[in-house]
N, C-alpha and C positions, 0 to 999 in steps of 0.2 A: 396203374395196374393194381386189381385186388387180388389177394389171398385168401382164402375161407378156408380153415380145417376144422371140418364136424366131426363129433366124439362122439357117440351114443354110450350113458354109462354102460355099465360093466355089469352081469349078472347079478341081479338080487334076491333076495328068499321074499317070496310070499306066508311062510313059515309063522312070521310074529304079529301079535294083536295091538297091531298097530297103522297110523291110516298110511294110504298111497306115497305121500310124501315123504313120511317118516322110514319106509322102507330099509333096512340095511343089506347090503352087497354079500355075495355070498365068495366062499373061499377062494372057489374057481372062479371068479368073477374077479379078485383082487389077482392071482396070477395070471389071468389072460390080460386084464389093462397094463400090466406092468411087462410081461412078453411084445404088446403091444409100443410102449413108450420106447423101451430099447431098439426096436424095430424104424419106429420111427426119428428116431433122433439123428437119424445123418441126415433127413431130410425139411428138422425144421428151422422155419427164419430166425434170424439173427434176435434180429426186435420182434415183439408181439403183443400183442394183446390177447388177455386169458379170460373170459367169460364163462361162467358156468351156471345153473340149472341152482337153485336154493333146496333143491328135493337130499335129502341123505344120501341116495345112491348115484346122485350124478356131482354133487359137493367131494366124495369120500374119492368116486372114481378120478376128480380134478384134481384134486392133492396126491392119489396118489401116481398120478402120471407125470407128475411135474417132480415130484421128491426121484422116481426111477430115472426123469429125464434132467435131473441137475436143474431144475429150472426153479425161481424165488416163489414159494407158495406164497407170500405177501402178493404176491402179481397178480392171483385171480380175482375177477370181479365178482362177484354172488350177486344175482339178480334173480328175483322175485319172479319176474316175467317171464325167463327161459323155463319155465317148470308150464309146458305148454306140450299137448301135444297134436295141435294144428299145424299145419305146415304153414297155415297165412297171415298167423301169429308172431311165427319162430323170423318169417319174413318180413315180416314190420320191425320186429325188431333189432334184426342186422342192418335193416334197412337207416336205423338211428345213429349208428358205430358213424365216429368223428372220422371226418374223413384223411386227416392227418395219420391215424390208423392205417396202417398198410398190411397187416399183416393180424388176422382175426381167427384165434381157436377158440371154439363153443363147444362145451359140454350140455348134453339136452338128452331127447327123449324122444322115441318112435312115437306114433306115426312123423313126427313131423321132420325127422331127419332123413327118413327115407323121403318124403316129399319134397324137401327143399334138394338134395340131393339130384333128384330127378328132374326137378322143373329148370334146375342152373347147367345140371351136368349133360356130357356130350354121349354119353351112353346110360341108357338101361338098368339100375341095379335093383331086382326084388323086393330086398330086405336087406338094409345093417343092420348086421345083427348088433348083441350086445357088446362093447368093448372094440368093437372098430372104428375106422379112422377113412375121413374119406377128405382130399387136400383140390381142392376147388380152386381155379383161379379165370381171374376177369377183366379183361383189356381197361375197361372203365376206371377211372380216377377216383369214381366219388360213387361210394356204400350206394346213395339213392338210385344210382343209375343204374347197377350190374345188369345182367340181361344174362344171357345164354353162355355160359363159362365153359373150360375145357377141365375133367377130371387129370389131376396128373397123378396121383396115388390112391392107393388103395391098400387098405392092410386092415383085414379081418384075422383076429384070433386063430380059428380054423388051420388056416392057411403056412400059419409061420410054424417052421420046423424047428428045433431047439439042438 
């Protein structure tokens, strides 16, 4: 059985003259992913594996969800690749996670997390927004095979009362 938890970073400014990639998170962007991580933290796996987007606002949004969530910022992996916002991209390359991986959170980037999201999950979602969290899981043993998974969480910023 697989585990998938996609992150969509967390608010940014389009504000500074600087390109796509270089982007910085905006203030509200850093308290909804950190409202977010505490939210989530009763529900994440023991072991994991942490991937994230090499973009500034999806790097900036991994660290700081793991700093809120106790978890070793030495653990994320930065990868070039994630900074994708194809959904058949983002799936090729989950599609690579070592299959001794059992348990895989990605930090990335719309469209392609609302796309993967939709093509694996068992319901419907519009839009992740920014700074949500969606917990995907998959009868399948091995990353190459997954197929059609059942969504078990869900936790958009919006949503959570303080």
């Amino acid at each position: 059985m697989k585990s998938l938890i996609l992150i969509r970073h967390a608010k940014s400014s389009w504000d500074f003259p600087v390109t796509d990639k270089e982007r910085p998170l905006l203030e509200s962007g850093i308290k909804n992913i950190k409202k977010v991580a505490r939210k989530a933290l009763v529900s994440l796996p023991q072991k994991k594996t942490i991937w994230s987007s090499t973009a500034t606002r999806a790097s900036h949004t991994a660290r700081l969800f793991c700093e809120t969530a106790s978890i070793g910022q030495d653990s994320i992996v930065f990868k070039d690749s994630l900074y994708t916002f194809d959904g058949d991209k983002l799936e090729n390359e989950i599609r690579k996670c070592e299959n001794e991986t059992e348990n895989l959170i990605l930090f990335g980037h719309n469209e392609a997390i609302t796309n993967i999201v939709n093509k694996f999950g068992d319901r419907f979602i519009m839009n992740v927004p920014t700074a949500g969290f969606v917990h995907l899981q998959f009868e399948q043993d091995r990353w190459q095979d997954i197929g059609k998974g059942s969504i078990v969480k869900v936790i958009f910023p919006k949503e959570i009362t303080e």
